[in-house]
C-alpha positions in Angstrom: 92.2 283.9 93.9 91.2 283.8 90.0 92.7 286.3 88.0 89.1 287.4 87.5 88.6 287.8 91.3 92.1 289.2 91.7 91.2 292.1 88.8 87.6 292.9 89.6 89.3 293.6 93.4 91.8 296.3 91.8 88.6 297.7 90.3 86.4 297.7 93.3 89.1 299.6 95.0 89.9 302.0 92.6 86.1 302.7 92.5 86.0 303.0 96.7 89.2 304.9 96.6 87.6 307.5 94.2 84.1 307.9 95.4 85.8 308.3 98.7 87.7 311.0 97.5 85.1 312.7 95.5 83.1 312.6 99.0 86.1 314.0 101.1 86.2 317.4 97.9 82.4 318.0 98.4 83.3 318.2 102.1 86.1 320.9 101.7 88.8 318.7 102.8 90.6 318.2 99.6 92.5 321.6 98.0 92.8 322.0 94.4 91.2 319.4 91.6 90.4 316.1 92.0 90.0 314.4 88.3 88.2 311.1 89.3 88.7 308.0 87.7 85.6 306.5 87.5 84.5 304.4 84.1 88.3 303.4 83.8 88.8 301.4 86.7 88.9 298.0 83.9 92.1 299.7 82.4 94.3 300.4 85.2 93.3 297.3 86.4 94.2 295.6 82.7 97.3 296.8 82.3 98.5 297.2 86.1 97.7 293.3 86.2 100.3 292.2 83.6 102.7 295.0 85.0 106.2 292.7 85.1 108.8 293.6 88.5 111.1 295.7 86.3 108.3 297.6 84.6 107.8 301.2 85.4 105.0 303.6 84.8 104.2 307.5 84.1 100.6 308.8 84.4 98.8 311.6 83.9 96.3 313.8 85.9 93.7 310.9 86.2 96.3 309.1 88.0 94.8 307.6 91.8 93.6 304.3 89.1 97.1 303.7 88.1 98.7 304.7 91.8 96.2 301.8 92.9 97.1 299.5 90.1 101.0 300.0 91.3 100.2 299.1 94.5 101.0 302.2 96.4 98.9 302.4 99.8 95.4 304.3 100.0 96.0 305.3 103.3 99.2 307.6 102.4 97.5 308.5 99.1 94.7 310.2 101.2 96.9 312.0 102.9 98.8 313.6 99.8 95.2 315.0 98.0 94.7 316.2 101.8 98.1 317.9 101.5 99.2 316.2 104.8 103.2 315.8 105.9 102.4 311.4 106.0 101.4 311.8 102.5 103.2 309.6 99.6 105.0 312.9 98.6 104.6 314.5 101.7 101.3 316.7 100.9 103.8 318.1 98.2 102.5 317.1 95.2 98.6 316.5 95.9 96.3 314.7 93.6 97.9 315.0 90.4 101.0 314.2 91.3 101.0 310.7 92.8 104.3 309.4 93.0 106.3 306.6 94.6 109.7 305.3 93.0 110.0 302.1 95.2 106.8 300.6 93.3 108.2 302.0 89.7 105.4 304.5 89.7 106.9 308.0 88.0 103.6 309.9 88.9 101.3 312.2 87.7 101.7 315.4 85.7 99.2 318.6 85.7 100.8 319.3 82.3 98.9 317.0 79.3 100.9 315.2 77.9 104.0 316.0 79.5 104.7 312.4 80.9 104.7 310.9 77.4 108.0 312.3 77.3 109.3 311.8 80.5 108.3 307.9 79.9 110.6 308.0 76.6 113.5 308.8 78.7 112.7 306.2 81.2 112.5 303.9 78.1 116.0 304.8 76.4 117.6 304.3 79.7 115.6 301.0 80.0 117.2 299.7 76.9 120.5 301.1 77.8 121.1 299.5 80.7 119.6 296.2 79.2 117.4 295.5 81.7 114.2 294.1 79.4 111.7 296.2 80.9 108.7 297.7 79.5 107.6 301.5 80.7 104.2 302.2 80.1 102.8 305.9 79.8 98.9 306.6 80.4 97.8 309.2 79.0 93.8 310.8 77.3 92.7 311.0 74.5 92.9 315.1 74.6 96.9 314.7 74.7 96.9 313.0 71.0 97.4 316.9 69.9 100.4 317.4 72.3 103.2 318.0 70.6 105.3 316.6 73.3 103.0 313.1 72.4 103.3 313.0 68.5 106.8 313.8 68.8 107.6 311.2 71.3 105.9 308.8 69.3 107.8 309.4 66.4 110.9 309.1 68.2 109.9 305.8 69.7 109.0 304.6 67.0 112.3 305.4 64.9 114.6 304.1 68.4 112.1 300.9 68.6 112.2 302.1 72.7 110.7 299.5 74.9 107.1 301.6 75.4 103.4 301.1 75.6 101.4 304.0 75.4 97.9 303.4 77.1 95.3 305.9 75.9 92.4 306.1 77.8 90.1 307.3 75.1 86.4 308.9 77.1 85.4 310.8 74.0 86.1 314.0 75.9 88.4 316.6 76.5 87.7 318.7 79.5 83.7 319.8 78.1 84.5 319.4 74.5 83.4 316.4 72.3 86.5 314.8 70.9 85.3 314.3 67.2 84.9 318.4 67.4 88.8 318.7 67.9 90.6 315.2 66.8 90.5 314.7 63.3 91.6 310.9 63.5 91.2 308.5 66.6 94.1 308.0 68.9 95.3 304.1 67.4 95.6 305.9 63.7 97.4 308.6 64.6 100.1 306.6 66.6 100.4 303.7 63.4 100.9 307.2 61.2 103.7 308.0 63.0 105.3 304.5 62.9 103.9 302.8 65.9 102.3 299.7 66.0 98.6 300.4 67.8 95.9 298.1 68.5 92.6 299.2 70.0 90.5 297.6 72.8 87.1 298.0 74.6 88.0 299.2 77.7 85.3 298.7 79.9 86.4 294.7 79.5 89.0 294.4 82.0 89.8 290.6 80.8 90.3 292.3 77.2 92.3 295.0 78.5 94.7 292.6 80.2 94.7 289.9 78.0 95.7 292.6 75.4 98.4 294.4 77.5 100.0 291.4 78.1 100.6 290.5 74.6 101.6 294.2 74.2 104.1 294.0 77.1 105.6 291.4 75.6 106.1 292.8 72.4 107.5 295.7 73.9 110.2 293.9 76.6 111.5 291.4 73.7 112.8 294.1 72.1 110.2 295.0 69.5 109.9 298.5 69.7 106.8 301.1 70.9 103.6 299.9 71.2 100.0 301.8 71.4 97.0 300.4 72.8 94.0 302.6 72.7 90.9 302.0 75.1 87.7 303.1 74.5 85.8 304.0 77.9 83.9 306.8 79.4 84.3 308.7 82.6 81.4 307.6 85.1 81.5 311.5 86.8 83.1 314.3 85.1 86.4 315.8 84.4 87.1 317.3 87.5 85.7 318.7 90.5 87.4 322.2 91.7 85.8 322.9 95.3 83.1 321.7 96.7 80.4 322.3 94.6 80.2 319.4 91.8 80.5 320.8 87.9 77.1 321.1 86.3 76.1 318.7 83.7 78.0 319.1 80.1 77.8 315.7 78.3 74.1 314.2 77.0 71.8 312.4 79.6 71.3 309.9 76.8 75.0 309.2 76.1 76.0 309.1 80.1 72.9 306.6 80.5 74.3 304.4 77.7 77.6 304.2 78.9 77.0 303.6 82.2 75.0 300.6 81.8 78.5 299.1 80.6 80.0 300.4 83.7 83.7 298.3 83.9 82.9 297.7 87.8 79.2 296.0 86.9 80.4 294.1 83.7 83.1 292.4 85.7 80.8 291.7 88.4 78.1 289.9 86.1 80.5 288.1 84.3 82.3 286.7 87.5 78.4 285.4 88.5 77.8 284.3 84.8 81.0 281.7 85.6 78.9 280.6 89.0 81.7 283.2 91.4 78.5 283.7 94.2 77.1 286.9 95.0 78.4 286.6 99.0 82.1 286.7 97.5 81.3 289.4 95.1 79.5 291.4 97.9 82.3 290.8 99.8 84.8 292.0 98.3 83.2 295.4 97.5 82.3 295.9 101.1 85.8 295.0 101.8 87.3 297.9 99.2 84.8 300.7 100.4 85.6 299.7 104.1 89.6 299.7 104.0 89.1 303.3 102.0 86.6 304.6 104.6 89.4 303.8 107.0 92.0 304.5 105.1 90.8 308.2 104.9 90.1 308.3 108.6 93.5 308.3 109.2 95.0 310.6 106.5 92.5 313.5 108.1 93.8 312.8 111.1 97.3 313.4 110.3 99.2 316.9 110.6 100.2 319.3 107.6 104.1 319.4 106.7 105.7 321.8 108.7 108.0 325.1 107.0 111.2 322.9 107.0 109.6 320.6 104.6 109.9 323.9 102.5 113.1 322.7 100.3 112.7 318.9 100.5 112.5 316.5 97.1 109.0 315.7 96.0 109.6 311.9 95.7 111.7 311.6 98.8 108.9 310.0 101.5 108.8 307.6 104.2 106.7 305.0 102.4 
């Protein structure tokens, strides 16, 4: 498979995965708040792509995109938003809190920004114990006021510790327009603090990766932090509490611009562009939608964790 086949089938995933999930919440079967990822599918898939064996990764909220990219399974994934005992923490942690330490995936966090820090750690002991790995932290643009973030970034940058920080800037935060809050972007308030940023469109998942691989490089020679901000837009909304989708906060005329660069599409027409036929593409989405129609067929058939899973870890699982 290409690499543009291989990435444009992470994306179709992630976008089956998602809309699967979002489906299953209007239904009543998921508790709590699903944050979808839909818009950023080309930046988990990016970065996940040029992920190296010994990498690791923290996330944030919007984290199914990067659980994907990791390669944890949908099937047990389903199970944890549905809060069922087979799920990848049990139906412990739910959909925020995604988390598998066999595929180097450090999880979610409810809290923004909290993982930024969490990630330095992982990077100090990284560089410790020598091992040349990169640890990459995904956070939004809305945690770039964190103090946990601008902290951590200043720290990285002073240690030189083997980080990227991914920011997956949609030009919101929750309902409110980010020019209203931030008073620089993302990439200039990481370089003002000492850390090298660069900035890509990331509804191109070719540019994503190509950059994140230089990055990763960078960052696993021994260079020091790295930021990469992406530029993107959510294809839904925030979240979804409940059934009952949010109502409409952003402009009609903004969310019609943006979605005619929709990651999914773009890849799509450029893979045709290069003669890829329409079958294969076609394929392949019926293919992601399928395996996450099934995959979600069995996590609602599975039981709830019984009351002596009451004291168990979080991260300890079967998969």
């Amino acid at each position: 498979m290409t690499r543009g086949l291989a990435l444009l089938t992470t994306m179709l995933r992630i976008r089956a995965f998602e809309e699967t999930a979002l489906d299953l919440t209007r239904r009543g079967e998921i508790p709590g708040a699903v944050h979808p990822y839909t818009g950023h599918e080309a930046i988990a898939a990016g970065v996940g792509g040029r992920l190296g064996p010994r990498d690791e990764v923290v996330s944030y909220y919007r984290c199914h995109g990067h659980a994907l990219a990791c390669g944890l399974e949908p099937a047990a994934m389903f199970a944890e938003l549905l809060g069922r005992a087979s799920g990848v923490n049990r139906g412990k942690g739910g959909s925020m809190h995604l988390a598998q330490r066999s595929r180097r995936f450090l999880g979610g966090n409810s809290i923004v920004g909290a993982g930024v820090g969490i990630a330095a750690g992982m990077a100090a002991a990284a560089r410790i114990r020598g091992s040349r790995a990169a640890v990459v932290a995904f956070v939004g643009d809305g945690a770039m006021g964190a103090g946990v973030v601008l902290e951590t970034l200043r720290i990285a940058a002073r240690q030189a510790l083997p980080l990227l920080l991914v920011c997956e800037n949609n030009g919101w935060q929750d309902r409110t327009a980010s020019p209203l809050v931030s008073g620089q972007p993302p990439a200039a308030v990481a370089t003002g603090l000492g850390v090298p940023a660069r900035t890509v469109d990331g509804n191109d998942v070719g540019a994503v990766a190509d950059l994140a691989g230089e990055l990763l490089a960078e960052v696993r020679a021994g260079r020091g932090a790295r930021f990469l901000e992406a530029s993107t837009y959510l294809r839904d909304f925030h979240c979804q509490f409940g059934p009952v989708p949010p109502e409409p906060y952003r402009p009609a005329e903004e969310v019609r611009r943006w979605r005619d660069r929709d990651p999914v599409s773009t890849a799509e027409r450029a893979l045709l562009a290069r003669r890829v036929d329409q079958s294969t593409v076609d394929e392949l989405r019926a293919g992601a939608y399928r395996e996450m129609a099934e995959a979600a067929e069995w996590a609602l058939a599975e039981p709830a964790p019984g009351p002596e899973e009451i004291g168990t870890d979080l991260m300890v699982s079967r998969w």
